[in-house]
C-alpha positions, -999 to +999 in steps of 0.1 A: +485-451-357+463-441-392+437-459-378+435-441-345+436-410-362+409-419-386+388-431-358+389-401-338+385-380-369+345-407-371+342-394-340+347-361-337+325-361-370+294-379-349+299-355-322+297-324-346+265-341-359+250-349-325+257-309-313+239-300-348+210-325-342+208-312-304+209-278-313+176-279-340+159-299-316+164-272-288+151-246-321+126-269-329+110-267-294+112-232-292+094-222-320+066-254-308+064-236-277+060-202-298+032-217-319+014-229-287+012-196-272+002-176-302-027-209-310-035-204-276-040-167-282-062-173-313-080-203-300-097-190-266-110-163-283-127-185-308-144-200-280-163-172-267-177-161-302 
């Protein structure tokens, strides 16, 4: 029975991790997306000097 609880105690450590890991991602491509936008808005203008 200790084994099965230590088991699903692994596992319901990897899962915390993977929410964590899913969760900057999801940040990480926001704020990629943010710097697109505001390159973009720096960028075009830069062009037309």
């Amino acid at each position: 029975m200790q084994a099965i609880e230590h088991l699903v105690h692994e596992i319901n450590q990897y899962t915390a991790l993977a929410e964590e890991v899913y969760a900057s991602t999801i940040n990480s491509e926001q704020i990629a997306e943010q710097t697109l936008e505001t390159a973009k808005g720096v960028i075009v203008p830069l062009k037309f000097q």
